[in-house]
N, C-alpha and C positions, 0 to 999 in steps of 0.2 A: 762221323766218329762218335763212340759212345761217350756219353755224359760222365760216366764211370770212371774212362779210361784218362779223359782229359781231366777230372779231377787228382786222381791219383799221379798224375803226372805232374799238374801246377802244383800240387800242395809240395812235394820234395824241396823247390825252391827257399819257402820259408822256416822249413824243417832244419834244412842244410844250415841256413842262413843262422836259425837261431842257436843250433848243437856247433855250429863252429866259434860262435861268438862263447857262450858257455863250457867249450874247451879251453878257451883262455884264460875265461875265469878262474877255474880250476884248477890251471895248471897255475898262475898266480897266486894264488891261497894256497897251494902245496907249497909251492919252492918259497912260500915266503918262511914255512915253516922247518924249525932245524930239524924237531921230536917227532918226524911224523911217523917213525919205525920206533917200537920201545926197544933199549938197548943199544941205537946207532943214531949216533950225532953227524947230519949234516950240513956245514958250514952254508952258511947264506950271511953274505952281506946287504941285508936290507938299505942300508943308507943309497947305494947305489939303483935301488926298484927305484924307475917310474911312479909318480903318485897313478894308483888305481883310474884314474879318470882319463888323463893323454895314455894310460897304457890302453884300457877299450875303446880310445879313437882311433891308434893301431892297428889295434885286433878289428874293428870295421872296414880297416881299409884292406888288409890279410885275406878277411872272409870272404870281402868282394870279388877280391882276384882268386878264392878257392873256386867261387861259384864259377865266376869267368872260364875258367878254368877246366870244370865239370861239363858247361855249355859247349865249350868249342869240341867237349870230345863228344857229346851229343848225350850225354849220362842226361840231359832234357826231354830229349826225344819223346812228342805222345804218338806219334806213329806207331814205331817198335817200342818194346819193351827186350831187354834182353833178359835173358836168363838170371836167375837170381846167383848163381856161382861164379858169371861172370861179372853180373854190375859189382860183387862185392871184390873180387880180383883189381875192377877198374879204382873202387873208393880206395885200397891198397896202393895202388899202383901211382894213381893222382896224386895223393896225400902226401907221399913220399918226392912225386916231384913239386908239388909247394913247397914242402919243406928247404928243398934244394934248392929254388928260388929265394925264397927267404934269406934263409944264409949267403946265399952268392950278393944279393943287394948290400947285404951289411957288411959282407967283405970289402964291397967295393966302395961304400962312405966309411969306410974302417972304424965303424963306432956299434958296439951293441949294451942298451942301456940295460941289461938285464943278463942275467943265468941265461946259458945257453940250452941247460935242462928244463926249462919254461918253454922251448919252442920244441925238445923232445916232447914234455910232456902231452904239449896242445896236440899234436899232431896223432899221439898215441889217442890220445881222447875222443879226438873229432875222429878218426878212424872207429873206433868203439861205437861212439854214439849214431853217426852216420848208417854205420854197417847195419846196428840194432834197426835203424828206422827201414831201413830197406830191407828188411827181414820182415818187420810190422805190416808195412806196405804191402808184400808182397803176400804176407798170410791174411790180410786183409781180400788183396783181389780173389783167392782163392774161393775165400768163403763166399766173396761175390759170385763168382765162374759157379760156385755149386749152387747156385741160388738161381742161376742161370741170368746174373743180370753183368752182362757186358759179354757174352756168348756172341760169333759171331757165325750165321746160321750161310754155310759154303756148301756150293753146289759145281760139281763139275763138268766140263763138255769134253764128253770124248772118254774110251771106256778103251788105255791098252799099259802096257809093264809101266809106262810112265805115272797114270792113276794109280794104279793097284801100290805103286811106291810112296806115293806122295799121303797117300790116305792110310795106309799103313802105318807111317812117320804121324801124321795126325790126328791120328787118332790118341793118340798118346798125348797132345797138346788142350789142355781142357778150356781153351779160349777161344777153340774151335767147336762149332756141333756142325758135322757132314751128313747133309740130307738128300745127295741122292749125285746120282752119273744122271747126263741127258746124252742122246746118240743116235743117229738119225738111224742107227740099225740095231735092235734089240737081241741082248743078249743072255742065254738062258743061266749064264754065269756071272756075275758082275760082283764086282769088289764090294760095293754098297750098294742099296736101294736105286734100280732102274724108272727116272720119275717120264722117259717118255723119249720123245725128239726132239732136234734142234727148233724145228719150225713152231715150236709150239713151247716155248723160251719164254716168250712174255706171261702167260697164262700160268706156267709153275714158277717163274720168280712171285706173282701177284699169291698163288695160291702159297706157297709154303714160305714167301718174305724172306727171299734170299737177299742176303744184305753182301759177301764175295762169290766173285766165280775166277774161277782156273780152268785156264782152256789147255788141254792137253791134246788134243782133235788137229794134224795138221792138212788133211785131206779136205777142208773148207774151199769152196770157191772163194774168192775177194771179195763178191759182195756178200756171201754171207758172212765171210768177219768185219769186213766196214758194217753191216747191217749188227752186230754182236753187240762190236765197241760202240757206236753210236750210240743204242740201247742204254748202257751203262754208260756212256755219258749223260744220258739226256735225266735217266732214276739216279744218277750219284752212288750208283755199283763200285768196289773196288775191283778191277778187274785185272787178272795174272793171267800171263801164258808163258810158254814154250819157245827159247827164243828162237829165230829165224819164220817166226809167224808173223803175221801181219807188220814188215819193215817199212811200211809206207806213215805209221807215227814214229816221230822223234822226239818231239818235246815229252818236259816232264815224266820223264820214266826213272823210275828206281831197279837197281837190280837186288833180290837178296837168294841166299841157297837154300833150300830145304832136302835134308839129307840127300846131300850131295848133285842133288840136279838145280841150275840155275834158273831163274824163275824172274821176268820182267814184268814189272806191273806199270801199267799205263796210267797215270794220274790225271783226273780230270782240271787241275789246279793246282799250283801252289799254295791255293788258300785252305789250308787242311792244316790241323795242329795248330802249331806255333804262327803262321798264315796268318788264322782265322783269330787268333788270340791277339795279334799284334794290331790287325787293320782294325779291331772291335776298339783298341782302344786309341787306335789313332783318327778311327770316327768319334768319338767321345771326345778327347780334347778338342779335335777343329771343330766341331757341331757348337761345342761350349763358347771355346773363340768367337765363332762366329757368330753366334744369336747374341753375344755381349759389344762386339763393334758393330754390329749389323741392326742393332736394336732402334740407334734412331732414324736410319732407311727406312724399315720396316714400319716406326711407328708413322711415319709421314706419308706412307703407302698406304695404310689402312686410311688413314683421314682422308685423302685423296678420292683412295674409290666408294666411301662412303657421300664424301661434297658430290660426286660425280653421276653417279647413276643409284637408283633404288635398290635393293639387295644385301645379301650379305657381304662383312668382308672376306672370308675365305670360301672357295668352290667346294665347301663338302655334301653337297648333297644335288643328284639329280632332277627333270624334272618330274618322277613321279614319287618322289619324295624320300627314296633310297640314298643311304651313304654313296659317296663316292669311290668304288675302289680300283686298286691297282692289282696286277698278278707283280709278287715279288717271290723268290728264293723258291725254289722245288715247286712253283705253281700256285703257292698261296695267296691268297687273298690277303689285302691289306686297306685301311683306311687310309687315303690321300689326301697330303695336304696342300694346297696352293692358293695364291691371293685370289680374288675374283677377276676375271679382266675380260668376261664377256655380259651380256645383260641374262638377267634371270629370267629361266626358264624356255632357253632358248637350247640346250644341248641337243634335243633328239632333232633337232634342222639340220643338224649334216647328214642324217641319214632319208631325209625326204627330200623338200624343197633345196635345198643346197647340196644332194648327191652328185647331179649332174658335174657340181663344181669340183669336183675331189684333182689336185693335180697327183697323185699317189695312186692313178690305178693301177690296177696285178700285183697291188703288194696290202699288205695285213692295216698297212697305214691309211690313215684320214686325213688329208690335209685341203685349206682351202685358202685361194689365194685372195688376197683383200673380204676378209670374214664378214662380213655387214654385222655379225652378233657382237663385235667385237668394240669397245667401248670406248673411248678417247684416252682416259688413263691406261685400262686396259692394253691398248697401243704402245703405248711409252713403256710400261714393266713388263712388256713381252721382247722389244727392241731390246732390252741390256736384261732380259730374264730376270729383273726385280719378283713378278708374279712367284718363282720358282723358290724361293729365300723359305716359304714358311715350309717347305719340305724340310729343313735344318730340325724341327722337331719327328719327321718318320724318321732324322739317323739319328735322333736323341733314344729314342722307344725301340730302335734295334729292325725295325722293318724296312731302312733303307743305307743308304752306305754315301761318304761323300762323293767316293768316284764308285763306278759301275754300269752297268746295261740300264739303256731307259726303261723306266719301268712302263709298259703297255696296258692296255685295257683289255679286260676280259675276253670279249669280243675282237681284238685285233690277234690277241696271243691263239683263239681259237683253230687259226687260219694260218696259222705255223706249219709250214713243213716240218719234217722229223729233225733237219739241221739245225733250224732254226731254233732249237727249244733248247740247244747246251748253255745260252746264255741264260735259261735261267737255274741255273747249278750255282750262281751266286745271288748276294742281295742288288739290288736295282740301285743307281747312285742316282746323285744329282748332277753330276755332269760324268763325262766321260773320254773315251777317246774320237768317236763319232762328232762330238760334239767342238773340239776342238783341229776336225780335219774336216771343215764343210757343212758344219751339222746338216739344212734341209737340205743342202746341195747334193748328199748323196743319196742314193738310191738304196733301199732295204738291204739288197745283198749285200751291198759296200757296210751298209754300218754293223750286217751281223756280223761281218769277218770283221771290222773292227774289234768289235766288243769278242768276240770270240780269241781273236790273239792277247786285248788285255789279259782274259780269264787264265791264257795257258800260259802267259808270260807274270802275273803280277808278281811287283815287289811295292814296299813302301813308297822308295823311290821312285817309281815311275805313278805313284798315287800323287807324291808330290809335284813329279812333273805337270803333270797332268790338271792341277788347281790353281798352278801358276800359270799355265799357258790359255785358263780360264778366264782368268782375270782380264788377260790381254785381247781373248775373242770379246768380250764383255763393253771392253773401252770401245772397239768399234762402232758395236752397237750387233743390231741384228735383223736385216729386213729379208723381209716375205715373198 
């Protein structure tokens, strides 16, 4: 998602937040006043105002339920954006049933410590001031779209009345730029720019950085649309079609309309938008928790594998002298942290003298049963995953997650099949679901369908399940 978009979308939150708390204000300093029209006196019994200070503890608890309010109708949303006539209809529409609420609570403790014109007024205000900000907003993203920064660059498969309608309509939408029909049969007419064939999809997404596609094409074999969607899941494509195409995905679909034809888009997670915004900060508190209870483990771990064997205390660096790293998120490269708990300079022995030992063959994985690299301490913080703790600083720095897909080695990730690589359309955790159903006991395909169900099913809560049921493989212990 763009940087742009998500911005534009958080900021409203404290915007809302602030213009409805300053409705109050306002509308309190008017009605406390009688002269506020010259020539018309209106009575105000001040003795009976709230002091100013319990009235904007009030007005925060009001605002809260405004925003509340605004979220459950999705007026949040960074996915869509609606139309600026209608989110302004919505701030109308909303405001008036706060209002309604308001009044109905204070009918029901039969006490209102104030002018009833004070809860007019707020209401007229925060409408006003809201409205104005979602007009800013909204002239603001334009100026962006003309700058072409948050443009999202759509390419289409398949070239018949259903394109010609949709691009038509879209053209008109400038948070769209339409680069081209692909279509395994060339046509000397076409609605927009003709970029080629289907079979040759990867090569014009890479060349022209298509970031949507809409497939309008229903004459696809099955494996060429499981071969489409895979594609875009595997680059984090947003991908639409036509419905009654490809029914063999269920999960995670949105439907929405574009003049007047419906349109399902396959999502590769729920971790998009609001997702991705929520788990960042729900890695951020646990990582914090954690490195603060978890600090005097930690430090009695490092003095251990220091008394213990020669070397450093964390594994960062190979042996020919390279950082350590991880593939995390879209395939990237990342620095990895973890305690030491083999002897130094012994890594590239799984790949010679210790290959024969691997119990992981035909799969991306290395493993080796009773390690001899492997160190007496070392032994102990791999049994209860102690080693694993100083990764708690990759989900501090944002290159790891506390739950998610193991993060693999360059060289193992290389050796992925095409399926295999939707897990990393997220950030890598430290633990995960695999990890709590068998961890080495399962087999690669067993853990990518895990970790592939986590990604199309997450929520918080199943992040939370998933740390507690940690805990519990943890106490066991953990043997080889």
């Amino acid at each position: 998602m763009k940087p742009s978009k998500i911005f534009l979308g958080l900021i409203k939150i404290p915007l809302d937040f602030g213009f409805g708390i300053l409705s109050f204000y306002l509308a309190y300093l008017i009605r406390s006043r009688t002269d506020l029209i010259p020539g018309i006196y209106i009575p105000a019994d001040t003795t009976i105002f709230p002091p100013l200070q319990d009235f904007l503890v009030f007005a925060l608890y009001a605002v809260t339920g405004l925003i509340i309010i605004y979220g459950w109708n999705r007026m949040y949303s960074l996915k869509n954006t609606p139309r600026l006539a209608k989110e302004l209809s919505q701030v109308v529409i909303l405001n008036a049933a706060w209002l309604m609420i308001i009044i109905t609570w204070f009918f029901i403790i039969r006490t209102l410590p104030f002018s009833r014109l004070v809860l007019g007024y707020t209401t007229l205000f925060a409408t006003i001031l809201i409205g104005a900000s979602r007009i800013l907003l909204n002239s603001v993203e334009k100026i962006l779209l003309h700058y072409n920064i948050g443009r999202k660059k759509l390419l289409f498969i398949g070239n018949n009345n259903i394109t010609e309608r949709l691009i038509h309509q879209l053209k008109k939408d400038s948070r769209y730029k339409i680069v081209g029909v692909i279509d395994d049969q060339e046509y000397e007419k076409a609605p927009i720019n003709y970029l080629g064939k289907i079979t040759n999809l990867e090569a014009i997404i890479q060349k022209y950085q298509i970031e949507e596609i809409i497939q309008t094409k229903s004459g696809l074999s099955e494996t060429q649309s499981t071969d489409i969607v895979e594609f875009c899941r595997e680059h984090h494509l947003e991908y639409s079609f036509v419905p009654d195409l490809l029914t063999f995905y269920h999960t995670n679909i949105e439907v929405e309309t574009r003049d007047g034809i419906p349109i399902i888009q396959v999502k590769p997670t729920p971790l998009d938008g609001w997702g991705k915004v929520l788990k960042r900060i729900f890695d951020l508190i646990g990582a914090t928790i954690g490195l603060t209870l978890l600090s005097p483990i930690m430090l009695i771990t490092a003095i251990a594998i220091k008394l213990d064997s020669k070397g450093p205390i964390l594994f960062t660096r190979l042996d020919d002298g390279s950082r350590v790293k991880r593939v995390g998120q879209y395939g990237r490269l990342f620095n990895f942290y973890k305690f030491r708990s083999m002897l130094p300079n012994t890594d590239t022995l799984r790949y010679t003298k210790l290959a024969a030992q691997n119990t992981r063959q035909g799969t991306p994985l290395v493993k080796i049963k009773n390690d001899p690299r492997i160190t007496r301490v070392g032994r102990f913080i791999r049994k209860y995953s102690i080693d694993e703790l100083a990764q708690l600083f990759n989900v501090l720095n944002g290159t790891m997650s506390l739950v998610g897909p193991r993060p693999h080695l360059p060289e193992e990730v290389s050796k992925y099949q095409k399926h295999h690589k939707f897990v990393l359309t997220t950030k890598p955790g430290i633990t995960g679901l695999p990890q709590i159903s068998g961890r080495s006991d399962l087999d690669f395909e067993q853990e990518i369908k895990l970790d592939s169900y986590y990604i199309e099913h997450w929520s918080l809560w199943l992040d939370i399940k998933i740390i507690l049921k940690t805990f519990g493989v943890l106490f066991k212990g953990y043997k080889e």
